[in-house]
N, C-alpha and C positions, 0 to 999 in steps of 0.2 A: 504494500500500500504506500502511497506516495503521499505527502502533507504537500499543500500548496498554499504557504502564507498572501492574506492577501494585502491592499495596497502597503503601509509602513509597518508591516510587521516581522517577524524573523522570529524562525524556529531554530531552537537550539535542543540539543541534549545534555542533560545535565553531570556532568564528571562528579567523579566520588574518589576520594584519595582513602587508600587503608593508613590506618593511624597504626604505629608501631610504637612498642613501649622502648624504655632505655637497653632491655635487656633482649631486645631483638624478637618481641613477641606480636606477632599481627592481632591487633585487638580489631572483632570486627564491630559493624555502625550500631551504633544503638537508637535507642529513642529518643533519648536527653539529645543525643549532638544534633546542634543546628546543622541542615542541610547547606554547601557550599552554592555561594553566589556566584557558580562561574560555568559555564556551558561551551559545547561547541557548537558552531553554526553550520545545518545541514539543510535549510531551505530562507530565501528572502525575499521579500514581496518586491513588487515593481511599485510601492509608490516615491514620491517626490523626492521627499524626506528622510527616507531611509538609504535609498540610493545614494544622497549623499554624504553618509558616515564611510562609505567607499566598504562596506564589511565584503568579504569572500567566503564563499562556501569551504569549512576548516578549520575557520579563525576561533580560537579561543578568543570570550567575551565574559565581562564580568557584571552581572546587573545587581538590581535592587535586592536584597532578601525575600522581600513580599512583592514584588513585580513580576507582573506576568500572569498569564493561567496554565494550569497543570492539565497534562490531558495523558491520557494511558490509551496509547492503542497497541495494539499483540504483545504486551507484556512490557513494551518498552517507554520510560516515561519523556517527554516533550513537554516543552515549556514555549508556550508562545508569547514574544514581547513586541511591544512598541518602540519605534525608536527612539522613546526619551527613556525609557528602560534600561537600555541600554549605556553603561556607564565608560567602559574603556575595552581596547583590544590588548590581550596578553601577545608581546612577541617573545 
């Protein structure tokens, strides 16, 4: 299935980092930990405005904590934002 954001929007998937203890232990995510603010960009609308933040299909992006809406299709989670959502590009 294919997501098709529409005018200033951009779908991202959301990265998950495993957190390691000092002793070399993979602790895995819990409930407490905040989910990270940062996704990668797999679809981007054609509108005006979004176009021109210049993003690429790829790019790690860092948004708001609470921006955006969560959607789950076939198991896998996506995060659809606006262009002012959208806060900076990780290079």
């Amino acid at each position: 299935m294919k997501l098709k954001p529409l005018g200033n929007r951009v779908i991202v998937t959301l990265l998950t980092e495993e957190e390691t203890s000092k002793s070399g232990i993979i602790l895995p995510e819990t409930i407490d930990k905040e989910k990270k603010a940062e996704g990668k960009v797999i679809a981007i609308g054609e509108g005006e405005k979004i176009q021109k933040l210049d993003l690429k299909v790829g790019d790690k992006v860092l948004f708001g904590k609470y921006a955006g809406e969560e959607v789950k299709i076939e198991k896998v989670e996506y995060k659809i934002l606006s262009d002012e959502d959208v806060l900076a590009v990780i290079e």
